[in-house]
VOGU-3710 file (C-alpha; in Angstrom, 3 decimals, decimal comma):
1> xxxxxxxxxx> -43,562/28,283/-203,853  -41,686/26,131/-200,847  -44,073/23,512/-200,435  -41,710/20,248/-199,900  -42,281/18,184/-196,940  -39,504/16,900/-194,466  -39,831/13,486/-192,765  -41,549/11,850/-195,366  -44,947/11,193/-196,463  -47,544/11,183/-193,399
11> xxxxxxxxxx> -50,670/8,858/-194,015  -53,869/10,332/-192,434  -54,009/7,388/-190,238  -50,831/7,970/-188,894  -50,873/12,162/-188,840  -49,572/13,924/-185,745  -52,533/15,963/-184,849  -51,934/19,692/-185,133  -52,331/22,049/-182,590  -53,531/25,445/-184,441
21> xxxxxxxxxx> -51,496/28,929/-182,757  -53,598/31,508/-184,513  -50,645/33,045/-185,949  -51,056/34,810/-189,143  -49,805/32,430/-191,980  -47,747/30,016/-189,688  -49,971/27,658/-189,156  -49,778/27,477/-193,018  -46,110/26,890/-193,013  -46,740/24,277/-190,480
31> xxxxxxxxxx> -49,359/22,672/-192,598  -51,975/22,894/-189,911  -50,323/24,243/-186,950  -47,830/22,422/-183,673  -47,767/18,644/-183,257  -50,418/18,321/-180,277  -49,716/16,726/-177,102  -45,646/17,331/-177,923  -43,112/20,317/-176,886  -41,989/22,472/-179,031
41> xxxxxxxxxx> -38,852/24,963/-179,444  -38,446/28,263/-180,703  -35,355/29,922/-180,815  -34,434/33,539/-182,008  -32,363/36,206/-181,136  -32,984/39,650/-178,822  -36,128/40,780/-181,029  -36,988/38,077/-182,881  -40,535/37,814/-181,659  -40,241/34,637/-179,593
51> xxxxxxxxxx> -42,503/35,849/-176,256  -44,927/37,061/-178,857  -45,046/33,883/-180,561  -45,768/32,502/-177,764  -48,572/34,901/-176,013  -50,065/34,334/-179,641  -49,947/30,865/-179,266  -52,234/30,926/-175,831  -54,248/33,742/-176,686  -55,660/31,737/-179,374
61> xxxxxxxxxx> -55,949/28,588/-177,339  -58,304/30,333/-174,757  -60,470/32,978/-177,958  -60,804/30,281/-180,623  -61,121/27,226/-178,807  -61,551/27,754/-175,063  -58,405/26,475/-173,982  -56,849/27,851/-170,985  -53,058/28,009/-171,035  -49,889/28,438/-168,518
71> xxxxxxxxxx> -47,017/31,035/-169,313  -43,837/30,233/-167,024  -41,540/33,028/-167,032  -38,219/33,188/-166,325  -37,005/36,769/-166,926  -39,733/39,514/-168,095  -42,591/39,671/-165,263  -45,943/38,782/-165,636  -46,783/42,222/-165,476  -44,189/43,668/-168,901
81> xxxxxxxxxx> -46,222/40,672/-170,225  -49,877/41,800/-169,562  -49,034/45,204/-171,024  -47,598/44,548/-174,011  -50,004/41,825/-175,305  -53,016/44,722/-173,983  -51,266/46,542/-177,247  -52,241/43,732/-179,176  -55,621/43,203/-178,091  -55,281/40,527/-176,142
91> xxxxxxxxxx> -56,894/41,148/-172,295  -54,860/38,913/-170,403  -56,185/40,462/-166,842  -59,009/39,187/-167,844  -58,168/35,874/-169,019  -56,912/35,598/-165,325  -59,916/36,257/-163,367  -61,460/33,581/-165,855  -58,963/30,839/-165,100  -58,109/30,906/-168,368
101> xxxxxxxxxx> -54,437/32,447/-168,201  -52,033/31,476/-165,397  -48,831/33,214/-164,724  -45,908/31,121/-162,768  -43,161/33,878/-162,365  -39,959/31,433/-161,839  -37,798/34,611/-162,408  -36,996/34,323/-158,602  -35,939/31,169/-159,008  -33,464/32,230/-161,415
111> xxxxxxxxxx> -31,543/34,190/-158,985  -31,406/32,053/-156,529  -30,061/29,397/-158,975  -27,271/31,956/-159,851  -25,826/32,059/-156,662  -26,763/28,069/-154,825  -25,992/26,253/-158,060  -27,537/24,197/-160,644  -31,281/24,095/-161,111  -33,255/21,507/-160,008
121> xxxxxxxxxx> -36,593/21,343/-161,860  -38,564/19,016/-159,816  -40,053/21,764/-158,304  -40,962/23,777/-161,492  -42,677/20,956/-162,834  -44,941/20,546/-159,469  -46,462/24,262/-160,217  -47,266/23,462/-163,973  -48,653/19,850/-163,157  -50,971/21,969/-159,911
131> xxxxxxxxxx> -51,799/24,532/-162,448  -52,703/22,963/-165,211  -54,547/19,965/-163,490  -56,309/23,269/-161,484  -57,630/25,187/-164,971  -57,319/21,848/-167,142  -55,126/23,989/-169,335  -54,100/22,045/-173,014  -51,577/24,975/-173,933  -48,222/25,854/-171,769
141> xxxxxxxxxx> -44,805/28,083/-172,432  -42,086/28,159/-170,745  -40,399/31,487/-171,316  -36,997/31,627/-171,648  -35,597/28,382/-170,737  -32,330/29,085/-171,534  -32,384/31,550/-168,627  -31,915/28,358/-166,412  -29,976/25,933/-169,052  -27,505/28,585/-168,665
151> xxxxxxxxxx> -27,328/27,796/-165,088  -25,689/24,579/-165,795  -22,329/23,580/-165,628  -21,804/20,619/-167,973  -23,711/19,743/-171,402  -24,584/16,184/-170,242  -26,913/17,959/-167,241  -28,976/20,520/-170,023  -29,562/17,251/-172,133  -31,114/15,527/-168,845
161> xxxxxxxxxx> -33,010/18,562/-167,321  -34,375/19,411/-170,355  -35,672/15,419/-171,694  -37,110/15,664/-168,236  -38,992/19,057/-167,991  -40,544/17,624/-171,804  -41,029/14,359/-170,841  -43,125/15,544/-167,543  -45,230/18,190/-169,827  -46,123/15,038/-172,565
171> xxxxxxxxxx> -47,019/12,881/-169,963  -49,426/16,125/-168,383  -51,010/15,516/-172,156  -50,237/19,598/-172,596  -48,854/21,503/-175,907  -45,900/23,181/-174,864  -43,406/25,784/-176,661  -40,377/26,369/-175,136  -38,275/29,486/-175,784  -34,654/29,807/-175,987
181> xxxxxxxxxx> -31,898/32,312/-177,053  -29,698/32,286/-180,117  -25,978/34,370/-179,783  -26,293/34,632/-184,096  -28,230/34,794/-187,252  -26,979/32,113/-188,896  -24,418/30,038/-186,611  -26,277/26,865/-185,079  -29,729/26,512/-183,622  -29,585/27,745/-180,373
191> xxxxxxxxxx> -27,299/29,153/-177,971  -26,093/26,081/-176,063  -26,259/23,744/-178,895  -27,927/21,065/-176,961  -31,448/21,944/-176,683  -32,889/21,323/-180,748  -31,711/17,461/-179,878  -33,963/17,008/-177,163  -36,848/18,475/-178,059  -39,328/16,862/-181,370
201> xxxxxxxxxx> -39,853/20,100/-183,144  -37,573/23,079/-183,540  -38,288/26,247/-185,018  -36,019/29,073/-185,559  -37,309/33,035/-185,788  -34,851/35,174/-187,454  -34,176/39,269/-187,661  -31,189/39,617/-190,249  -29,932/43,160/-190,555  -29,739/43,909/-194,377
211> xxxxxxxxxx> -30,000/47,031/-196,506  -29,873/49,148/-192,891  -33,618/47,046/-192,685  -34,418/44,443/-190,371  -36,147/41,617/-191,954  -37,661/38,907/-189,971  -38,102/35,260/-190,876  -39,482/32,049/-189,354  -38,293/28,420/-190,404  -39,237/25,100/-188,891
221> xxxxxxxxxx> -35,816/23,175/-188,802  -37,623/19,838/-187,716  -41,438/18,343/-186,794  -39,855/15,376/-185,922  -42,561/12,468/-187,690  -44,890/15,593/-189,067  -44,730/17,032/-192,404  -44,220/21,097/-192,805  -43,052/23,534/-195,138  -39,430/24,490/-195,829
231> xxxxxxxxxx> -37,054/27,362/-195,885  -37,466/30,656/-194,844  -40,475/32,942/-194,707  -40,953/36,017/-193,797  -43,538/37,920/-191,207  -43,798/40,926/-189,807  -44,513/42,236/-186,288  -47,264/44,743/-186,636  -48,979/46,716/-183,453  -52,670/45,401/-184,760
241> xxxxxxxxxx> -52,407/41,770/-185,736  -49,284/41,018/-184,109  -46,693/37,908/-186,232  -48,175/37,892/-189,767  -46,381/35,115/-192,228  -45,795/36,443/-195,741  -47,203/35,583/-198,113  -49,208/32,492/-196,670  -51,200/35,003/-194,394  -53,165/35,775/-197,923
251> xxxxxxxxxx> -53,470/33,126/-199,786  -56,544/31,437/-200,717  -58,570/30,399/-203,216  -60,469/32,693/-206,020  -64,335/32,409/-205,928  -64,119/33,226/-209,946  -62,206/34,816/-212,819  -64,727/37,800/-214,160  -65,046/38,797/-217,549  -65,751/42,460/-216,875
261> xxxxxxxxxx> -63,906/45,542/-218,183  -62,413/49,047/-216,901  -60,586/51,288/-218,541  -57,090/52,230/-218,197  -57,456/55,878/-218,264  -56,168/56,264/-221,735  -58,606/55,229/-224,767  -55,905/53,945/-226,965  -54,216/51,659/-224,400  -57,923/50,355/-223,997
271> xxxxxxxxxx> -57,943/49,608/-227,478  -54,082/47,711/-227,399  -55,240/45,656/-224,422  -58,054/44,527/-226,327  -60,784/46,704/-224,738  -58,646/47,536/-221,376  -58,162/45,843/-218,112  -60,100/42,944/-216,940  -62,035/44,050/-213,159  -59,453/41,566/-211,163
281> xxxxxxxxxx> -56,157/42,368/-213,145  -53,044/43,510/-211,859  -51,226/45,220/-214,742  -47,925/46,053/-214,663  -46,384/48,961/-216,634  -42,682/49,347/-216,446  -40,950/52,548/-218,128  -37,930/54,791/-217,816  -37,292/57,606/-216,130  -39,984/60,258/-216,840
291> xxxxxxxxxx> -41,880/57,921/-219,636  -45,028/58,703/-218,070  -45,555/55,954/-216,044  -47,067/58,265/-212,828  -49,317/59,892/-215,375  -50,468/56,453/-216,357  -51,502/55,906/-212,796  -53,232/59,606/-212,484  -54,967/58,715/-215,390  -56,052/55,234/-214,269
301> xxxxxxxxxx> -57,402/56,859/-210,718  -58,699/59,767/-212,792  -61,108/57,036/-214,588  -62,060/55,877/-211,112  -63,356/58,635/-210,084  -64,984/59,363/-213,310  -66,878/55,631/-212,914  -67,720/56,584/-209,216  -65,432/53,984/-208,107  -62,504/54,021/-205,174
311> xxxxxxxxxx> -58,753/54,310/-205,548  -55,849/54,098/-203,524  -52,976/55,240/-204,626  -50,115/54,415/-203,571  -46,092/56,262/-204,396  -43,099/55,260/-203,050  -41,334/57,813/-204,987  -42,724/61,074/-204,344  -44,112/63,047/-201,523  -48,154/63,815/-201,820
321> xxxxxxxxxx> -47,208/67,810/-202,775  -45,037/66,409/-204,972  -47,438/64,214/-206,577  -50,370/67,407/-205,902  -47,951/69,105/-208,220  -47,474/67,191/-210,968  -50,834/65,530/-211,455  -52,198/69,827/-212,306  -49,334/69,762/-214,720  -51,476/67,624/-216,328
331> xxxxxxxxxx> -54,897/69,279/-215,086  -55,904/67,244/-212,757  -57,003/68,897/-208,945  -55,791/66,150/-206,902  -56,928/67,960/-203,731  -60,750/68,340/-205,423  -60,387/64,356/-205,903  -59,491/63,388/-202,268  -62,333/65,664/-201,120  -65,019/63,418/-203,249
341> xxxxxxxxxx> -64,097/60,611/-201,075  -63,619/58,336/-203,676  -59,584/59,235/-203,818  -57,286/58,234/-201,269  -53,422/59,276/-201,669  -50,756/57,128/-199,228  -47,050/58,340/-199,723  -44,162/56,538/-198,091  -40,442/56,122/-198,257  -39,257/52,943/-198,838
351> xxxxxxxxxx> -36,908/53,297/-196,399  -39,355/54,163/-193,358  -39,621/50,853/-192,959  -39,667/47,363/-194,083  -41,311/45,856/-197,528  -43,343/43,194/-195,085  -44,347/46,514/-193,001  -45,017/48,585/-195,764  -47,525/45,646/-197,105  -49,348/45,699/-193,257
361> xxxxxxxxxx> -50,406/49,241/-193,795  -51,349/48,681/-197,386  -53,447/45,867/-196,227  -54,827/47,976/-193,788  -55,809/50,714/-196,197  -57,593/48,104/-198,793  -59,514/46,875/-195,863  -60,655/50,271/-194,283  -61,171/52,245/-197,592  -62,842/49,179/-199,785
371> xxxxxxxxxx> -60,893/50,920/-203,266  -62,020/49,214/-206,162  -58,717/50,037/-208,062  -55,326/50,364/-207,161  -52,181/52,560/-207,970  -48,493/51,587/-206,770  -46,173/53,765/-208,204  -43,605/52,772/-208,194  -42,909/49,282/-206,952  -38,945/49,257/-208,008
381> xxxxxxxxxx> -38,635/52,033/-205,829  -38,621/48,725/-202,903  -35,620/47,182/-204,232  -33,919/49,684/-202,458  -35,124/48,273/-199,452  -35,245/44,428/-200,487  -34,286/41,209/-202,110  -35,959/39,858/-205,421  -37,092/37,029/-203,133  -39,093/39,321/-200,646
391> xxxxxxxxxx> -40,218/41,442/-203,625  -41,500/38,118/-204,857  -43,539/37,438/-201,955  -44,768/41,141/-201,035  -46,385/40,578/-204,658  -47,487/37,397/-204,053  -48,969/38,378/-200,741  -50,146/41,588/-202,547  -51,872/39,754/-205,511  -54,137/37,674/-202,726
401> xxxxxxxxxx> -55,137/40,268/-201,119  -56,349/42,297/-204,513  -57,336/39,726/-206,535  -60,606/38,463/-204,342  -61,446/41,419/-203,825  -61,606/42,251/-207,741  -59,391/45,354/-206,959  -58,135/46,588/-210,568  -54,762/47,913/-209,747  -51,420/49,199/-211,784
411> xxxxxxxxxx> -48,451/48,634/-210,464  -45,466/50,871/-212,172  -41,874/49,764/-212,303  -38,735/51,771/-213,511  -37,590/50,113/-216,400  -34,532/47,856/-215,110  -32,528/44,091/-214,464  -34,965/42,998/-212,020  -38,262/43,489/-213,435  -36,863/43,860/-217,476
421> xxxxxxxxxx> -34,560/40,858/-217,636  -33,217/39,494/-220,565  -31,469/36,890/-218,656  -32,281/33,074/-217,165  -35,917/33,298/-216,036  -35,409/34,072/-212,242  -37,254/35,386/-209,656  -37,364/38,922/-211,767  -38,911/36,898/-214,623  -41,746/35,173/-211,759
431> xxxxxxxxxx> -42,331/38,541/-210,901  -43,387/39,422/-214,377  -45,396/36,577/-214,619  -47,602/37,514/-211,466  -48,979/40,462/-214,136  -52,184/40,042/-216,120  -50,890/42,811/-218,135  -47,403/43,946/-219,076  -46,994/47,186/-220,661  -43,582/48,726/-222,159
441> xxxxxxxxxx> -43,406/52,301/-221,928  -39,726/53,447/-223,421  -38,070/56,551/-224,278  -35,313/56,378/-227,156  -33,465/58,764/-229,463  -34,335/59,131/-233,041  -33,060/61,509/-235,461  -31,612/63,929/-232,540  -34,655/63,762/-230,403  -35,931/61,899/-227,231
451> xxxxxxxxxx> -38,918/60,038/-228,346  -41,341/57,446/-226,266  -42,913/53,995/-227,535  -45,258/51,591/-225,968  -45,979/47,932/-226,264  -48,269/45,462/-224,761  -46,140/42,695/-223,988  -49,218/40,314/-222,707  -52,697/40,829/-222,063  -53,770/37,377/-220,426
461> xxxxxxxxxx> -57,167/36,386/-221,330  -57,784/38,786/-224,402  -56,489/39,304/-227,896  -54,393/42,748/-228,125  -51,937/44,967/-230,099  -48,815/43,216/-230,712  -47,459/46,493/-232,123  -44,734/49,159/-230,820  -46,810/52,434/-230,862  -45,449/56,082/-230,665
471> xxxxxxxxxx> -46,468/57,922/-227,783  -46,546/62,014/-227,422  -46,694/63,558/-224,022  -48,447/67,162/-223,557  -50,444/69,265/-220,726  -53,137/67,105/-221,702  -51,356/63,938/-220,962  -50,365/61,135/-223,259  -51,289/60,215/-226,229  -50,492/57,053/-228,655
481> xxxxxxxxxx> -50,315/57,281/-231,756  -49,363/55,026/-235,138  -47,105/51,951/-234,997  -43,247/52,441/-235,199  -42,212/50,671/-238,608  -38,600/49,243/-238,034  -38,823/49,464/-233,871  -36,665/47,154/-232,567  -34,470/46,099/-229,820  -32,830/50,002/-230,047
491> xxxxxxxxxx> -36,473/50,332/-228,387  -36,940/47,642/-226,374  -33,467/46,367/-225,475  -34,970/45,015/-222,205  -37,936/42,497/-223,024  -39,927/40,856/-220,357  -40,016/37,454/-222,461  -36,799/35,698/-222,202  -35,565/35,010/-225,867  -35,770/31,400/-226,768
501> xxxxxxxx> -32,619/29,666/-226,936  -32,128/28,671/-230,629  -30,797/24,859/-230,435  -27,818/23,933/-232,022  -27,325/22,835/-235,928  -27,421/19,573/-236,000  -23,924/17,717/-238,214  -24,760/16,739/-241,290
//
């Protein structure tokens, strides 16, 4: 994980205090939240999430610690404003009549400035001193300030009128965040190029267009004397919760590892895992293309129901008739299962939306349907959609959120470079490694006929089957059989396990 720190090692008797914004998993990233008493930039482009970061920011102020707060705005009224955070939960009428939330529109302001001249914010800083000395707010935005930078003619006069608008909210003793626009991705910090040198702490929000996806990201470029986290993370926007930080939103620690057992649908892959899967396991079986990895996971929910537990499962690759279809090829009434209760079927196209959206809603479904097992079928089907380094973290993320919760779940991969390597241990090989179990399910061709094997590559925690084992598949599902003498890499030409480099012979 990125956990370096910038600026150098902080003693606790010299540590900024932190200012906590509520968001999901940024105050993580920011190792306890925004340097109190000090103002703050965040920069982004159109869609980025920067008003929301900062309604999030006061909202929290005034729920979680009684803080009242002062939005300026410069461009979208107070009244855009109210509704969309009312979408989000967050009841900023009321706030108002409290004393709680103050609006200062300066959007007039604005357009007057566009046709007198340069702005002069002596006068702006007379409203937020009245109204914050008025509600003894702690928390204040100023939303978008480079609506007025703009305004100014020469470099020299944004690098004054901007020390001085920060300068006037440190000495009010207030926790600002000023936003500001970006013209690009990835060229500079903000649009003018002046403001991230005036201001202590910078942080960028990102929404790259890639794979015909948007994916959004949040770095801090600088806490200027305060340590933080580094590089890029990603968060999604979601209509509920608002920014959530992947995968720091999750993680936490484990109350205990238990020692108890469920099976895997299948007796005999009980019996090669050495008894089957541990209650908080995530196993991970990765096959080819009709090996019978989505009966494996019909099977697995099929031994839910038949312990009067909960699944969820989840495809990526099929539509639920699809999936209604096959599963009676095997004799199973998948209908008859979701009518118990105990079965819940989600299906989704990876292309619907984004991996860190995709993850919301499967959040959401763990929390409201309490499953205590878990079907994702199948997770490669996202690398459509993705990079290996937001795979990595929807796992990660994915992982916290099960593991607690002693959710068994099987995830199913198609058999491939990213999550089969037999290359440098990258992030395909770290994904491997998030698995308790790794199962090998391959088809190969033998003596003019397509046959299947299976392996259990590891079982952490428990002796098992080091053996390649034939497997048959029939109307009654899959069955494994004796070990394959003389398997070998005609089989399993993919491993999970990077070889070990043999060192060189040494001159004699």
């Amino acid at each position: 994980m990125r956990c370096s720190r910038k600026e150098g090692d902080v003693s606790s008797s010299d540590a900024i205090e932190r200012l906590p914004t509520g968001i999901s998993g940024f105050d993580q990233v920011a190792l306890g939240g925004l340097p109190a008493g000090r103002s703050t930039l965040v920069t982004g482009t159109t869609g980025s999430g920067k008003t929301l970061f900062a309604v999030e920011f006061l909202a929290h102020g005034i729920r979680a610690l009684d803080q009242a707060g002062v939005f300026v705005t410069f461009e979208e009224t107070a009244a855009a404003i109210r509704r969309n955070a009312r979408s989000l939960g967050k009841p900023i009428e009321l706030w108002e009549r409290e004393d709680k939330w103050t609006f200062l529109d300066a959007s007039e302001d604005v357009e007057e400035t566009s046709t007198v001249g340069d702005y002069d914010f002596a006068a702006l800083v007379a409203r937020i001193e009245h109204a914050v000395r008025r509600t003894g707010a702690t928390r204040v935005v100023l939303d978008s300030i480079g609506a007025i930078l703009t305004r100014f003619s020469e470099a020299g006069n944004i690098r004054q009128e901007l020390f001085r608008i920060a300068a006037s909210l440190e000495q009010l003793g207030v926790t600002s965040v000023l936003t500001a626009e970006r013209t690009a991705e990835h060229d500079g910090v903000s649009r003018l190029g002046v403001e991230e040198f005036v201001l202590n702490n910078v942080i960028i929000l990102r929404n790259v267009l890639r794979h015909e996806q948007r994916r959004r990201t949040v770095e801090i470029v600088k806490f200027r004397g305060a340590a933080h986290r580094t590089g890029e993370w990603l968060f999604a926007i979601d209509p509920q919760e608002g920014i959530v930080v992947m995968p720091l939103a999750f993680l936490g620690t484990r109350a205990r590892a238990t020692r108890t057992r469920v099976s895997s649908g299948n007796a005999e892959l009980d019996e090669m895992c050495g008894g089957g899967f541990y209650r908080d396991a995530i196993a991970l079986l990765s096959g080819s293309s009709g090996a019978g990895k989505t009966l494996a996971g019909l099977r697995f929910a099929a031994s839910a129901l038949d312990a009067q537990e909960r699944c969820l499962f989840y495809t990526f690759d099929e539509t639920r008739e699809q999936l209604v279809r096959n599963a009676a090829g095997w004799g199973l009434d998948l209908d008859a299962m979701e009518e118990t209760g105990l079965l819940r079927v989600v299906s989704e196209y990876p292309e619907e939306s984004s991996p860190e959206d995709h993850f919301i809603r499967l959040r959401r479904n763990v929390t409201e349907f309490e499953p205590r097992r878990m079907v994702v079928d199948t997770l490669s089907a996202l690398e459509r959609v993705t990079t290996p380094r937001a795979l990595l973290d929807f796992l990660v993320a994915l992982g916290a959120v099960l593991r607690p919760r002693e959710i068994t779940t099987l995830l199913t991969s198609a058999a491939g470079p990213r999550l089969a390597p037999s290359l440098t241990p990258d992030v395909a090989v770290e994904i491997a490694r998030l698995a308790d179990v790794t199962i090998l399910l391959r088809d190969f061709e033998q003596g003019g006929e397509v046959r299947r094997a299976i392996a259990v590559v590891q079982a952490r925690g428990t002796a098992h089957d080091n053996r390649i084992r034939q497997v048959d598949i029939d109307g009654l599902g899959m069955h494994i059989g004796e070990p394959l003498h003389g398997a070998s890499r005609a089989v399993f030409d993919t491993p999970l396990v990077p070889e070990q480099q043999q060192p060189p012979p040494q001159p004699s």
